[in-house]
C-alpha distance (Angstrom), angle and dihedral (degrees) to the residues before:
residue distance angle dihedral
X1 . . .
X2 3.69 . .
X3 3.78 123.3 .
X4 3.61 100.3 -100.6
X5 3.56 93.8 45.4
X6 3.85 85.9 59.2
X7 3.64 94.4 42.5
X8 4.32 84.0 56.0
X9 3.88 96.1 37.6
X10 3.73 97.1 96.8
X11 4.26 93.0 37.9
X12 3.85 116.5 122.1
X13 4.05 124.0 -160.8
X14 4.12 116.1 -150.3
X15 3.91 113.2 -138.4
X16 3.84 125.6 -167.5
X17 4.28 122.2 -149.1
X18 3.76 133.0 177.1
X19 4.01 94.2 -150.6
X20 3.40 99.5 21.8
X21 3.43 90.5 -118.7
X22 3.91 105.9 73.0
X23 4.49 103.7 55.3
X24 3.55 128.1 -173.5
X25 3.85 111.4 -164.0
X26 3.71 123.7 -126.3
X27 4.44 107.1 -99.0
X28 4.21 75.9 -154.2
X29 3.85 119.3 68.4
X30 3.61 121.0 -132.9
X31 4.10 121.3 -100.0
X32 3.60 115.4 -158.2
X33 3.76 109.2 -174.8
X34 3.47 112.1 -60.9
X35 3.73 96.6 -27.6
X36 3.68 91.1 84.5
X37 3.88 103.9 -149.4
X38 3.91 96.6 -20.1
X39 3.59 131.4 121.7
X40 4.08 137.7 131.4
X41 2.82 126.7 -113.5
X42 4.31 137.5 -71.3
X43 3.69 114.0 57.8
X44 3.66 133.5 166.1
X45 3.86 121.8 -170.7
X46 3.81 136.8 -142.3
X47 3.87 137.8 -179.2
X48 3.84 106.7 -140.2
X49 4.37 96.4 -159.5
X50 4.22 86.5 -166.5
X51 3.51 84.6 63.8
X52 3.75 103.7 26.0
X53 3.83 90.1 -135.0
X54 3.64 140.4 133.7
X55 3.97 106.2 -123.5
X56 3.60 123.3 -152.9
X57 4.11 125.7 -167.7
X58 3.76 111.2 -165.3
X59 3.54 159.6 116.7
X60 3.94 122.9 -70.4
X61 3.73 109.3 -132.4
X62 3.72 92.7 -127.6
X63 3.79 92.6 50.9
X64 3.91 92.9 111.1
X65 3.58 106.0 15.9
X66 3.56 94.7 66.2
X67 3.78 104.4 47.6
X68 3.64 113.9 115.3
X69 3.77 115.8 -105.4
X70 4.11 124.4 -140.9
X71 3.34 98.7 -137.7
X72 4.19 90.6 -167.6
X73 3.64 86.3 67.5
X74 3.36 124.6 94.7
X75 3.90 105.4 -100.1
X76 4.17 119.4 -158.0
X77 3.37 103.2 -157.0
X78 4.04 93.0 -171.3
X79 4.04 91.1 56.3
X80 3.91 116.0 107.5
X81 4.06 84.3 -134.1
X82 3.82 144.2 66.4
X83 3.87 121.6 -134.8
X84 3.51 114.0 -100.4
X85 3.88 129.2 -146.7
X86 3.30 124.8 -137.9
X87 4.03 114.7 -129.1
X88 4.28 84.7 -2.1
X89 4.01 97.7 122.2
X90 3.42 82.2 -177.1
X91 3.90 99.5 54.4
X92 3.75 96.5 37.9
X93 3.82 111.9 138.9
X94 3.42 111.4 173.2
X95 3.49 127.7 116.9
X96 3.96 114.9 -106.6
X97 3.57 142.1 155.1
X98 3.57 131.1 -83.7
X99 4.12 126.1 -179.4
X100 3.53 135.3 -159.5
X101 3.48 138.2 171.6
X102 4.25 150.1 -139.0
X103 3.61 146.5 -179.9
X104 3.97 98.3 -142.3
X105 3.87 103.8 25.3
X106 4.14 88.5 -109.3
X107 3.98 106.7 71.2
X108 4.13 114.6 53.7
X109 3.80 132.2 -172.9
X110 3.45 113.3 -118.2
X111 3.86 116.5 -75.8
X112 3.95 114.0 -92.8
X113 3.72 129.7 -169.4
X114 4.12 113.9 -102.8
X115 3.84 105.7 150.5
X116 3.81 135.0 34.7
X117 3.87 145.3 150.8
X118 3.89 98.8 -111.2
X119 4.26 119.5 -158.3
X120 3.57 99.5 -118.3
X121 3.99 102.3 65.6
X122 3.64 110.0 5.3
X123 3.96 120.8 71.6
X124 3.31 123.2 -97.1
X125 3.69 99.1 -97.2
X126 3.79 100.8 36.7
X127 3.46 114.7 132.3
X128 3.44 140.2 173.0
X129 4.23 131.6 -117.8
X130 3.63 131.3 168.5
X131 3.80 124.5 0.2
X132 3.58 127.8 -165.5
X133 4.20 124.7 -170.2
X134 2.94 130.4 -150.8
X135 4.16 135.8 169.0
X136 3.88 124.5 -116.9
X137 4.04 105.8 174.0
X138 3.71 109.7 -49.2
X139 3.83 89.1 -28.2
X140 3.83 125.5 97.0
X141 3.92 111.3 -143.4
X142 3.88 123.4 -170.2
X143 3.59 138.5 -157.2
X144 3.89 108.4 -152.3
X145 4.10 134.2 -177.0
X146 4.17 105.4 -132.7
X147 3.50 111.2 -173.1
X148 3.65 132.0 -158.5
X149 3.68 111.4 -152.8
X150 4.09 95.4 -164.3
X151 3.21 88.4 70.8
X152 3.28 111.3 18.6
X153 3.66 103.8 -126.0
X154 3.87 131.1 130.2
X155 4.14 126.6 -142.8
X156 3.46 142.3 177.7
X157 3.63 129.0 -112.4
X158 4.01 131.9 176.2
X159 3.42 116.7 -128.5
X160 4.12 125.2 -167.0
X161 3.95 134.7 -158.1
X162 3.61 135.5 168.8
X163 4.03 98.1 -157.5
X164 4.14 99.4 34.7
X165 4.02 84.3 -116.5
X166 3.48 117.8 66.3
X167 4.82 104.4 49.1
X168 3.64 124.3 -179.8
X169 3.89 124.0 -171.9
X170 3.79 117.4 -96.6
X171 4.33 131.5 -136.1
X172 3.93 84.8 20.1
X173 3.15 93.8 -67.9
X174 3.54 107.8 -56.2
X175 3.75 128.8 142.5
X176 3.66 118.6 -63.6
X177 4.05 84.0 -171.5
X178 3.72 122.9 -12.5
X179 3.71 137.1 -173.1
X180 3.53 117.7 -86.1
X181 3.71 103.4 -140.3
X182 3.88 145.3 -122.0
X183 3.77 105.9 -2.7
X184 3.63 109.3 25.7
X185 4.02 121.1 92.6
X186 3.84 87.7 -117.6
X187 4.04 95.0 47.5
X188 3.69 96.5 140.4
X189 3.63 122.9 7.2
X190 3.67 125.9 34.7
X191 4.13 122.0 178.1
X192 3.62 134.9 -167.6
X193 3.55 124.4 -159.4
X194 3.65 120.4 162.8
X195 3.90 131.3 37.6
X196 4.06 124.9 -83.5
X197 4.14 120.1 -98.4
X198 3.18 112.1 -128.1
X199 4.26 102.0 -126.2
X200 3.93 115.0 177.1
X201 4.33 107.0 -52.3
X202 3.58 86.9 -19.1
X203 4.14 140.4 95.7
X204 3.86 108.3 -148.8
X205 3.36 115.5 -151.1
X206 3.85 123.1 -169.9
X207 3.76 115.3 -153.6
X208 3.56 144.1 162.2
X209 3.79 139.7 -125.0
X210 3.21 155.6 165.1
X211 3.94 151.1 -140.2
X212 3.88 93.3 -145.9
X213 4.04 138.1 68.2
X214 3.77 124.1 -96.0
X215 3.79 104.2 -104.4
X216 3.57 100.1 -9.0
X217 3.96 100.6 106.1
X218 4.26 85.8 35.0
X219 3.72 96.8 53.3
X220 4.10 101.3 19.0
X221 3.05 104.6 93.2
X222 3.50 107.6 57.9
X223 3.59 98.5 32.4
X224 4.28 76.1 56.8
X225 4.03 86.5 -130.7
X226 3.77 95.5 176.4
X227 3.73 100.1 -133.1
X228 4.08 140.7 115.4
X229 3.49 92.4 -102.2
X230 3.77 91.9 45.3
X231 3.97 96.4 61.4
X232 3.82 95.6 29.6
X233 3.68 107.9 43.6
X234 3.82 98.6 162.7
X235 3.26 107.6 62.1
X236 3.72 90.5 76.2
X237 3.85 108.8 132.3
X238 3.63 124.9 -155.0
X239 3.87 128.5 -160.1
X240 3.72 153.0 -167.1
X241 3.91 116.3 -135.1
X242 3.44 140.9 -177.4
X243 3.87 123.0 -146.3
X244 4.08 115.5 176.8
X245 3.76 127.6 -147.6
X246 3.72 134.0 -158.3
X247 3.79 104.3 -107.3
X248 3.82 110.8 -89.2
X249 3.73 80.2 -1.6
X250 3.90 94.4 142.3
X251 4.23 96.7 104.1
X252 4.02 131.9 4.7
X253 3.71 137.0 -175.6
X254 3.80 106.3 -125.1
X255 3.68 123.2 -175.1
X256 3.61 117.0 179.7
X257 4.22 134.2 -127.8
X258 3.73 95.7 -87.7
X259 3.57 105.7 58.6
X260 3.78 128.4 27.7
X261 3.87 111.7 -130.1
X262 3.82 125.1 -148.6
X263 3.44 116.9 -159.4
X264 4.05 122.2 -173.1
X265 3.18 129.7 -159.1
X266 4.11 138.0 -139.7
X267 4.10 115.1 -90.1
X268 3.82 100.7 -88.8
X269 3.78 130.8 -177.7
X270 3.55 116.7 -130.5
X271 3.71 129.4 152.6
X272 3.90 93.8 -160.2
X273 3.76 125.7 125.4
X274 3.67 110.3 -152.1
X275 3.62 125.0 38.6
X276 4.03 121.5 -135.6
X277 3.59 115.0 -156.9
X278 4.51 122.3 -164.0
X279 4.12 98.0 -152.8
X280 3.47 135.9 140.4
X281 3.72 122.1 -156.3
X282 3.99 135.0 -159.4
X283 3.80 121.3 -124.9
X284 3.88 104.8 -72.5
X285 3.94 86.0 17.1
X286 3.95 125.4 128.1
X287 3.52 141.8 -174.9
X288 3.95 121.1 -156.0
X289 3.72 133.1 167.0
X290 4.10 136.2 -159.9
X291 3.73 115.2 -154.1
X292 4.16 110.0 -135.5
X293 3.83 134.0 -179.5
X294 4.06 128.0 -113.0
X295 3.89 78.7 -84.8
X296 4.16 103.4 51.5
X297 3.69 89.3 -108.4
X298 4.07 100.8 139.8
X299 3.92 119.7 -127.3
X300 3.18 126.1 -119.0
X301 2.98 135.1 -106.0
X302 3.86 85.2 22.2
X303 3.81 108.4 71.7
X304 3.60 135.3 142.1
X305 3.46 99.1 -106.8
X306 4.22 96.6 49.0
X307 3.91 85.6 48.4
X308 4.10 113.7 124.5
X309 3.58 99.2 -132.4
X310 3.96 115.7 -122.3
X311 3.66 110.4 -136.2
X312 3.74 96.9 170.3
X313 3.79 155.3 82.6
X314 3.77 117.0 -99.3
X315 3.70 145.8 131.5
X316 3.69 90.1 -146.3
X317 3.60 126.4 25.7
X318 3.59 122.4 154.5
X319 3.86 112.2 -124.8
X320 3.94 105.5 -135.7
X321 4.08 130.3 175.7
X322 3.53 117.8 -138.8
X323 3.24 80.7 -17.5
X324 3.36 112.7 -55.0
X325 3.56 122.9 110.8
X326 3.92 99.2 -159.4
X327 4.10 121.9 117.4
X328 3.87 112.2 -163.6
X329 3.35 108.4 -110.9
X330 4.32 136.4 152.1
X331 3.30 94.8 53.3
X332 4.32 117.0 142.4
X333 4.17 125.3 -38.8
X334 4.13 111.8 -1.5
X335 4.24 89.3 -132.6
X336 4.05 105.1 29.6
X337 3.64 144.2 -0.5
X338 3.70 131.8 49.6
X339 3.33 93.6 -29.5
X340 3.49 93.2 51.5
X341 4.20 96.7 90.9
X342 4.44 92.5 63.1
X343 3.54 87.0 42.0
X344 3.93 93.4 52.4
X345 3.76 116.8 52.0
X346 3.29 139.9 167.3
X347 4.08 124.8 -170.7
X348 3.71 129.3 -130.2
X349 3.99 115.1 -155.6
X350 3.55 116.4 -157.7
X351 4.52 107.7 -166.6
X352 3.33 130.5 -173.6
X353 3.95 120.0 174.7
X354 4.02 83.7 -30.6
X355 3.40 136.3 121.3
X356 4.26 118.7 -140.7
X357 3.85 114.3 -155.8
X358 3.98 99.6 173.3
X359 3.83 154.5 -45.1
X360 3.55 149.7 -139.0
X361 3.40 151.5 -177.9
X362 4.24 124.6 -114.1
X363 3.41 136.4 179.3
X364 4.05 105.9 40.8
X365 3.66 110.0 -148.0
X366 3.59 84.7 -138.5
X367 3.46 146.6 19.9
């Protein structure tokens, strides 16, 4: 490779399309902070409206190259990976996330940190690959590829922020959607890179996968691995999947037959009239709900004991009491006075053997 193609390797264009099927590529190249129009590879892009920006999660170009190498460790120069230091900021080799941001798609901010395996809970070769954004009320929810380099395998875990900057990992850590082992097409690496479509009840989520290792039929042979993959490298297969979600099915608060559970929620200000509830209940299950002020006084007419019980499984039911569905509200000054109480609200849930996803409020009493 000649020294100008090396200089380009790395260079990314922009292009711009009004179907997404017909593109017309930028005549200007990209600048993203000072890396001019350099980046590595895997990047997933959002459009945050709040902000009226263009959003990019990736990988800075440098992210590698610059890490700090221990030259009294044994180096293999064959291997597909660099060793990694633990609590060495300045030999950290793991893949992670970086974001930056722009106003017409062409000029970036510089690259900042946002997402990372850390050394106190991850394992020691988690690291972290594409991650895609998306927004679910005022929350940010992410999809992102952790890979384990031991074995060679690639998961997916949610992540969650409320200011697009500062992630942590979701459900402990646990799989948001993992590979499903030796005989599937997706046996060990599955990837998600673009946000769910909402389709009915459901959250469709298009992902990709795989039936062979991360690097194993890329760097096998000559670091004479003595595997499949290693001595057959292509007859990898690579596939589009579909996996489907309950709508706003990411968390739930379950309580089970014996006990009922009560959950509370924060004071909230909403100036909604109805109140739409996404729960699922077991046979003999119920759901019910009490309607306080900022101060735990209940509302009437919406107390516990005049609340229609909801037996079912919905991802919008209407909560009513004695069969209405209305929730005083309009009443007096929006942030004090005696007005204050319908404006203020807090929400009692009463479970039993029932699982609550989310709620809402409808039907604003005023604009």
């Amino acid at each position: 490779m000649r020294n100008d193609e090396v200089a380009s390797f790395h260079n990314i264009r922009c292009a711009r399309s009004p179907d997404g099927i017909h593109w017309t590529v930028y005549d200007e190249l990209p600048s993203i902070g000072i890396l001019g129009s350099k980046l590595d590879d895997v990047s997933a892009l959002f459009y945050d409206e709040f902000a009226r920006e263009f959003v990019q999660n990736t990988r800075h170009v440098m992210m590698v190259a610059a890490g700090a190498v221990n030259m009294r460790n044994p180096q293999n120069r064959r291997s597909f990976t660099i060793t990694n230091e633990l609590h060495n900021f300045a030999a950290y080799s793991q893949r992670r996330v970086f974001q930056c941001r722009s106003h017409d798609f062409l000029h970036w901010s510089e690259p900042v940190l946002v997402a990372a395996a850390d050394d106190e809970e991850d394992n020691l070769d988690d690291s972290f690959y594409g991650m895609a954004q998306f927004r679910v009320g005022n929350l940010h929810l992410a999809t992102v590829g952790v890979f384990q380099a031991v074995d060679n395998v690639m998961e997916v875990q949610l992540m969650m922020s409320r200011d697009v900057l500062r992630w942590q990992r979701t459900g402990k850590r646990q799989p948001f959607l993992a590979p499903r082992g030796e005989g599937y097409w997706d046996a060990y690496m599955v990837s998600m890179v673009s946000p769910p479509i909402e389709i009915g009840d459901e959250l469709w989520f298009y992902h990709g996968g795989t039936n062979y290792h991360h690097d194993f039929f890329l760097s096998g042979a000559r670091e004479n691995l003595d595997h499949p993959e290693a001595r057959d490298p292509l007859n990898a297969r690579f596939g589009l999947g579909l996996a489907t979600l309950r709508k706003d099915g990411y968390a739930g608060l379950y309580a089970n037959r014996y006990r009922e559970g009560m959950v509370v929620t924060r004071p909230l200000i909403s100036l909604g009239t109805k109140l739409v509830i996404n729960a699922r209940c077991a046979p003999g299950g119920s759901v019910r709900v009490e309607v306080a002020d900022r101060y735990d006084e209940p509302l009437e007419p919406c107390l516990n004991e005049s609340c229609d019980h909801f037996t079912g499984d919905r991802v919008a039911h209407t909560v009513t009491w004695a069969g209405s569905p209305d929730i005083p509200a309009g009443v007096g000054s929006r942030w004090g006075g005696p007005g204050e109480r319908t404006y203020w609200r807090k929400l009692r849930f009463f479970l039993r053997d029932a699982e609550l996803f989310s709620f809402h409020f409808e039907d604003p009493v005023e604009a």
